[in-house]
C-alpha positions in Angstrom: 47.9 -25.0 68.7 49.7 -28.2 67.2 46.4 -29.1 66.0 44.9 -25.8 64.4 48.7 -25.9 62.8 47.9 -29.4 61.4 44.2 -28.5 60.2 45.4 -25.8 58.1 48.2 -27.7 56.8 45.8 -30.1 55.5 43.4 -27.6 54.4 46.4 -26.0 51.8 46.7 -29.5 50.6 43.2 -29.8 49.9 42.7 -26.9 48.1 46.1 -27.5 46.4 45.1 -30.8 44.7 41.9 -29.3 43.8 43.5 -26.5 42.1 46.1 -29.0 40.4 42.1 -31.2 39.1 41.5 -28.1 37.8 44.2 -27.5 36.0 44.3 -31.0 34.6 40.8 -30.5 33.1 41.4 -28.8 29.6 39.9 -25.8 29.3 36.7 -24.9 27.2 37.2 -22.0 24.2 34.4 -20.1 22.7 34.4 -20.7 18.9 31.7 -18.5 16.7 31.0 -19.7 13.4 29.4 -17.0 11.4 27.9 -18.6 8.2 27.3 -16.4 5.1 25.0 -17.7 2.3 27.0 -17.0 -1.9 26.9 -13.3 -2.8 23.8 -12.3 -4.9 21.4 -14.8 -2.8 18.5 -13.3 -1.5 18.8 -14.7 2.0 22.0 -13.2 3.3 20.9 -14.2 7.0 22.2 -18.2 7.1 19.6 -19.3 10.7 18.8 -22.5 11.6 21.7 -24.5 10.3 23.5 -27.2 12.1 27.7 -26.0 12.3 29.8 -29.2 13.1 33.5 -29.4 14.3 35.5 -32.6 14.0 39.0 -32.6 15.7 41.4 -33.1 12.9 43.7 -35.2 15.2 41.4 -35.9 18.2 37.9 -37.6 18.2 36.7 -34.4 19.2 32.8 -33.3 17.8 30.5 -30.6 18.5 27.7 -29.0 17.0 25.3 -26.3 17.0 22.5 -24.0 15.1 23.1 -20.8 13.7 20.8 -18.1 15.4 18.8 -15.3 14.2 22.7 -13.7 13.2 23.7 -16.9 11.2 26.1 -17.3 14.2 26.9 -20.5 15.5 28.7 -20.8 19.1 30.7 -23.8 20.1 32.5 -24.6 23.4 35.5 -26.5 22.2 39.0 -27.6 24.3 42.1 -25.8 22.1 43.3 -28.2 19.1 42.9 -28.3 15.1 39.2 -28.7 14.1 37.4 -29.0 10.9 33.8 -26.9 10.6 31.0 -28.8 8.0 27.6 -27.1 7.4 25.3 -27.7 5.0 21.5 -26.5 4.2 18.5 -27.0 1.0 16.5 -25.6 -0.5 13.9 -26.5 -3.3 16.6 -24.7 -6.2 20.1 -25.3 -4.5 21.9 -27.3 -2.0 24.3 -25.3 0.3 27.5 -26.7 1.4 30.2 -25.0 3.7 34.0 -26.3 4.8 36.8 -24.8 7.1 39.7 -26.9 7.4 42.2 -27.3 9.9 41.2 -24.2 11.7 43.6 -23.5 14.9 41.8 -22.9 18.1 44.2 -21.6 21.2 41.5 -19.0 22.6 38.7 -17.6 22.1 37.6 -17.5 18.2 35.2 -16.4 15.4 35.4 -17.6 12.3 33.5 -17.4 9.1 32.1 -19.8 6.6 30.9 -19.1 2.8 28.6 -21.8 1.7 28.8 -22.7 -1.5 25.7 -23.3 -4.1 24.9 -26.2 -6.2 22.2 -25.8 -8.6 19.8 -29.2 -8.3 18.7 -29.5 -11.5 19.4 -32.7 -13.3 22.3 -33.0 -15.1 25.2 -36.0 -15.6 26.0 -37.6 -12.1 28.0 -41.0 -11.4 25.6 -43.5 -10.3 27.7 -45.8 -8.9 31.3 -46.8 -9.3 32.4 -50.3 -8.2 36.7 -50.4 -7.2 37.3 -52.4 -4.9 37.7 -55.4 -6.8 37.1 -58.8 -5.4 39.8 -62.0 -4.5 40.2 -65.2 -6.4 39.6 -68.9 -5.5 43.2 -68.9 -5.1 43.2 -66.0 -2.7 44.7 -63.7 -5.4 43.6 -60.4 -5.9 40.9 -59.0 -9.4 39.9 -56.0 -10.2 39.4 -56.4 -14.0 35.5 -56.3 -12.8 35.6 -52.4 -11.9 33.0 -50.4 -13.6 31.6 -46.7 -13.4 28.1 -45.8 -14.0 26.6 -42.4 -15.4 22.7 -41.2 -14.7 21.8 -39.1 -16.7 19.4 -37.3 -13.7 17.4 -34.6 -15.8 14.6 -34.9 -18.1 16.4 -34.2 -21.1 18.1 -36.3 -23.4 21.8 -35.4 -23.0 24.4 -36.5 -25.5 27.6 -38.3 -24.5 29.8 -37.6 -27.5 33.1 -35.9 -25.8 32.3 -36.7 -22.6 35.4 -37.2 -20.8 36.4 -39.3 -17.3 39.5 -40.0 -15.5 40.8 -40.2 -11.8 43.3 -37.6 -10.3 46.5 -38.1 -9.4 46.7 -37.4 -5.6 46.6 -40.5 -3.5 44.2 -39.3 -0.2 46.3 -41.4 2.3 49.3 -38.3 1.3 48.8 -34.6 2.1 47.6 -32.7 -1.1 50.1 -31.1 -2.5 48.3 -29.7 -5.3 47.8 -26.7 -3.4 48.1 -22.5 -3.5 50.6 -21.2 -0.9 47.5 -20.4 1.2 46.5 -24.3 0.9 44.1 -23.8 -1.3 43.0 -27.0 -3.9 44.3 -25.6 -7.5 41.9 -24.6 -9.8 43.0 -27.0 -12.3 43.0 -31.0 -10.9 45.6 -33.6 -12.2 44.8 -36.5 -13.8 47.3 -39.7 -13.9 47.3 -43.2 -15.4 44.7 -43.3 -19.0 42.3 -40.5 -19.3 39.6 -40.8 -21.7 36.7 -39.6 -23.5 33.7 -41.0 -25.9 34.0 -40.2 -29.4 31.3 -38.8 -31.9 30.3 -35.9 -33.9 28.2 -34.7 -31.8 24.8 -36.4 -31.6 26.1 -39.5 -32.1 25.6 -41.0 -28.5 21.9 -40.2 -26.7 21.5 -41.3 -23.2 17.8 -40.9 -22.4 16.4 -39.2 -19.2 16.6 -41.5 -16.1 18.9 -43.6 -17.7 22.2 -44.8 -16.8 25.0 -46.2 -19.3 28.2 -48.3 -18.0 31.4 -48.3 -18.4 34.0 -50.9 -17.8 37.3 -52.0 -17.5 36.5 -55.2 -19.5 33.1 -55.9 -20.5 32.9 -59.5 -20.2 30.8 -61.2 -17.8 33.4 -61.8 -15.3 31.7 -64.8 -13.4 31.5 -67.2 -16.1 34.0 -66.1 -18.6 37.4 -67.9 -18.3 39.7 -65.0 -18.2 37.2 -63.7 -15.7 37.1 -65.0 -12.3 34.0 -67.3 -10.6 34.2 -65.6 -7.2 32.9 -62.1 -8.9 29.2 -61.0 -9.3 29.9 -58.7 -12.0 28.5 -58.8 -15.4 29.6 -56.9 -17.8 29.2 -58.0 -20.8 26.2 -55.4 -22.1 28.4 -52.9 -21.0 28.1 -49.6 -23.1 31.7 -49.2 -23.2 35.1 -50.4 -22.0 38.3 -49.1 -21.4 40.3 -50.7 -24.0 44.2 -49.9 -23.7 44.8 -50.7 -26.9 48.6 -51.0 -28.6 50.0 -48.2 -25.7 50.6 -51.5 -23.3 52.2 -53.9 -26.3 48.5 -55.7 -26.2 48.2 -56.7 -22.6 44.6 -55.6 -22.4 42.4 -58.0 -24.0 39.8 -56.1 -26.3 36.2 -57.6 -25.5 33.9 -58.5 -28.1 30.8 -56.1 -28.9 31.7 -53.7 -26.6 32.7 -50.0 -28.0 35.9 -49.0 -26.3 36.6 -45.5 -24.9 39.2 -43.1 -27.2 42.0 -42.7 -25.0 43.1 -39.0 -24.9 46.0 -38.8 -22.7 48.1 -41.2 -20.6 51.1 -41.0 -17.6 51.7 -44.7 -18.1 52.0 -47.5 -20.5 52.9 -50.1 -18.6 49.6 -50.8 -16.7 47.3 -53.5 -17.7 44.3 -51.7 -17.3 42.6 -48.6 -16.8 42.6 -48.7 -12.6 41.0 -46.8 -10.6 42.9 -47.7 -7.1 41.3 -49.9 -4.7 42.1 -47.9 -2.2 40.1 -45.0 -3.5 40.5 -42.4 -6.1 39.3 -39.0 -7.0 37.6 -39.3 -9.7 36.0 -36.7 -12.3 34.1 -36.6 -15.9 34.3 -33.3 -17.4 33.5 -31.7 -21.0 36.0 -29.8 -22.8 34.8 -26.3 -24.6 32.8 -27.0 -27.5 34.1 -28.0 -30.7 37.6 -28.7 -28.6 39.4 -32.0 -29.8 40.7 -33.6 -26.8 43.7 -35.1 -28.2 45.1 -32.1 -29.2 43.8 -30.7 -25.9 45.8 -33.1 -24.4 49.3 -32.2 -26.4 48.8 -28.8 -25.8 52.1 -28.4 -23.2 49.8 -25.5 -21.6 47.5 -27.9 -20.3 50.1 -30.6 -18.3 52.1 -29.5 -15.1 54.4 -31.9 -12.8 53.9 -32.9 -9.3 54.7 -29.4 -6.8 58.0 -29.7 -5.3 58.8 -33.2 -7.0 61.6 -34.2 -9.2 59.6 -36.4 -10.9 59.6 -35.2 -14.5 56.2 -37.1 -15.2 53.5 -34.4 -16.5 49.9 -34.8 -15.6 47.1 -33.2 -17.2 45.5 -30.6 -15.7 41.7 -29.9 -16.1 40.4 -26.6 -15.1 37.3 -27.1 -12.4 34.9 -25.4 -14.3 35.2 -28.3 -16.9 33.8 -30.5 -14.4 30.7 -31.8 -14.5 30.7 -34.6 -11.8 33.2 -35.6 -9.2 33.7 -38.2 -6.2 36.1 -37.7 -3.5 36.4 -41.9 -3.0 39.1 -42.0 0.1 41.0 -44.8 1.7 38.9 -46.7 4.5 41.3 -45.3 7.2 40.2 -41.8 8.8 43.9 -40.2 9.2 44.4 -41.1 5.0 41.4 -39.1 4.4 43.1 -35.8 2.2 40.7 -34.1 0.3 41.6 -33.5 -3.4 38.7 -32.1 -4.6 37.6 -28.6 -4.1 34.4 -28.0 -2.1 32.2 -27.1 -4.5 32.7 -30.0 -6.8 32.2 -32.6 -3.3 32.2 -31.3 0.1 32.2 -34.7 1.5 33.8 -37.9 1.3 33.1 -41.5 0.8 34.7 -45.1 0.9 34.4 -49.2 1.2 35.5 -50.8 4.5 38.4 -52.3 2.4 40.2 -53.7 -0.8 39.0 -56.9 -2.9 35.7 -57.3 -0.9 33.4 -57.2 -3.7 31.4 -53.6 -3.1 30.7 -50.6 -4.4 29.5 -47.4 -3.7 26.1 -45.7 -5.4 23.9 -42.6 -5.1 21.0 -42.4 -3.0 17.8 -42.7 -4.4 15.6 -39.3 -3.4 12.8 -39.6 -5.5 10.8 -41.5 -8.1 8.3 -40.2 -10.5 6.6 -42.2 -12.7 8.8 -45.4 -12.1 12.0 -43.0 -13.0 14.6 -42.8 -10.6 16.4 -38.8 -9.4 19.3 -39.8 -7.6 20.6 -37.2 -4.9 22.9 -34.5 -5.9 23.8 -32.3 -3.7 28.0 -32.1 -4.6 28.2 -33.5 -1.2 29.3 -37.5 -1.3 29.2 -38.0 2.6 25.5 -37.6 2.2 24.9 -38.6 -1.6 26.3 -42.0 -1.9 26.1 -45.0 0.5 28.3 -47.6 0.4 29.5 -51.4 1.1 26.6 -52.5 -1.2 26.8 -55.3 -3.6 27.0 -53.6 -7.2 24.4 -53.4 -9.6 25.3 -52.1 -12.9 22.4 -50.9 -14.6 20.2 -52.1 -11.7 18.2 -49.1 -10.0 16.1 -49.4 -6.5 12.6 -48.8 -6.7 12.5 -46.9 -3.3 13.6 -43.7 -1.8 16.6 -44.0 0.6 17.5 -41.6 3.5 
């Protein structure tokens, strides 16, 4: 008796460790993603495209196809994802984004993709920000630069054309949000913000061709207020970002290159016109027609202070439809990733593997005709741009790149 006691006492523990394994292993939640192409699209039925989830504080990722209903299913363990999607076609590229959705149980969700037209238009090129290191270890970034493609077949003129970088750093939470989260439909801009001037016509950039922009055009390896250890010439530039008087002369103004009007500005201290090496947001946008942007700029309707700040400093606030190109450049590190930008201006993200390393980011190449380069443009910079490559101002690849 002792014995069949002593059997089934050993049995309950058994089964009472396994029950306590069980237990340990998290459990798995159905998630459906139901994915919905734009209103006024004929296909309304969104099959056959690939959902991903990415914990937003785990490494968590899983993925899946939409079926026959558009519906994606997903066995994930309970915690904060983000859901990505993204299709083509030969007119549009279709991108789709839920953030920080909560699973706890069982879930179905729904994603709106948005639509971006893929005809040509404006589109940055490449921009170069991370700035390089001196012989004596100290760090430059006078040799930053931002290049526009002009990615249609028509000649488009640059006269007003306006560019600046937003305000939010990504390593902070956005704060430039609606009470429901939501990005703002107007994006602040800090530091110098400028345009080109002109009447109109005064500026041409040819089809499948690029102009530069600088923060000093001078040829920064050989001149002596450049520094040896860059690689960037910039000398032909098409333009620089001359401060002017605003900083008591601290930027030097570079011979034969046109500088930038500057329309706006948070600062007059800075040196330069930086875009952090760390990774801005950065737009160029085109005010209405006929619109004079320093006025546009004075106009107390158009400027706003930081949400929930006591900072009294007023940025300027563009509304998105203005927008014509933007870059969500982040910080190398995953948890100071914050989006600023609204989805359908970039859906993705994109960054260097760190500061004063001497690289850039640029557009992939997705087709040549006739020698000309079409960059890709799909609004989405986690697949549009690569990145860690040496920069080539006004340099373009003569292959296609995946």
């Amino acid at each position: 008796m002792k014995r069949v006691f002593y059997c089934l006492f050993l049995l309950a523990l058994i089964v009472g460790f396994s029950a306590c394994e069980e237990d340990e292993v998290a459990k798995k939640l159905t998630v459906s993603i139901t994915v919905k192409y734009p209103d006024g699209f004929e296909k309304t039925v969104a099959e056959g495209i690939l959902v991903e989830a990415s914990g937003v504080n785990s490494s968590a990722k899983e993925s899946a196809m939409t079926n026959a209903s558009g519906v994606a299913t997903l066995e994930l363990q309970a915690g904060q994802y983000n859901f990505t999607c993204k299709t083509e076609s030969d007119e549009f590229a279709f991108n789709g984004l839920l953030e920080n959705a909560g699973v706890t149980a069982d879930a179905k969700f729904d994603i709106k993709l948005q639509a971006v037209c893929l005809e040509g238009g404006l589109v940055f090129k490449e921009i170069y920000y991370t700035g390089c290191k001196t012989p004596g270890n100290k760090p430059y970034f006078a040799d930053q630069f931002h290049e526009i493609y002009n990615n249609s077949d028509e000649v488009i003129y640059l006269d007003g054309l306006c560019l600046g970088v937003m305000q939010q750093s990504s390593s902070k939470k956005n704060v430039w949000v609606d009470d429901n989260g939501q990005i703002l439909p107007r994006l602040p801009l800090q530091f110098y913000v400028w345009y080109i001037p002109g009447s109109g016509k005064e500026h041409p950039l040819q089809p499948r061709t690029s102009c530069i922009i600088a923060q000093d055009g001078i040829d920064h390896h050989s001149d002596p207020e450049g520094n040896p250890n860059s690689s960037v010439n910039l000398s032909n530039a098409d333009w620089e970002t001359y401060c002017g008087d605003i900083n008591k002369g601290k930027d030097a103004d570079a011979a034969g290159v046109p500088n930038l009007s500057m329309m706006f500005t948070t600062i007059t201290t800075m040196k330069d016109w930086l875009h952090s090496v760390f990774g801005a947001g950065v737009i160029m946008f085109r005010l209405p027609e006929g619109t004079d942007p320093k006025q546009w700029a004075a106009d107390p309707g158009n400027l706003a202070t930081k949400p929930s700040s006591t900072n009294k400093t007023k940025y300027l606030m563009v509304p998105k439809e203005y927008v014509v190109d933007a870059v969500e450049v982040v910080s190398v590190e995953e948890e100071k990733q914050y989006k600023r930008l609204p989805q359908e201006l970039d859906a993705g993200k994109v960054w260097c593997d760190g500061t004063y390393i001497s690289k850039s980011i640029r557009r992939k190449v997705k087709q040549i005709i006739d020698g000309k380069v079409i960059y890709q443009d799909t609004n989405n910079s986690s697949d549009d741009f690569l990145s860690n490559l040496d920069p080539t101002p006004g340099v373009h690849p003569t292959s296609v790149e995946k």
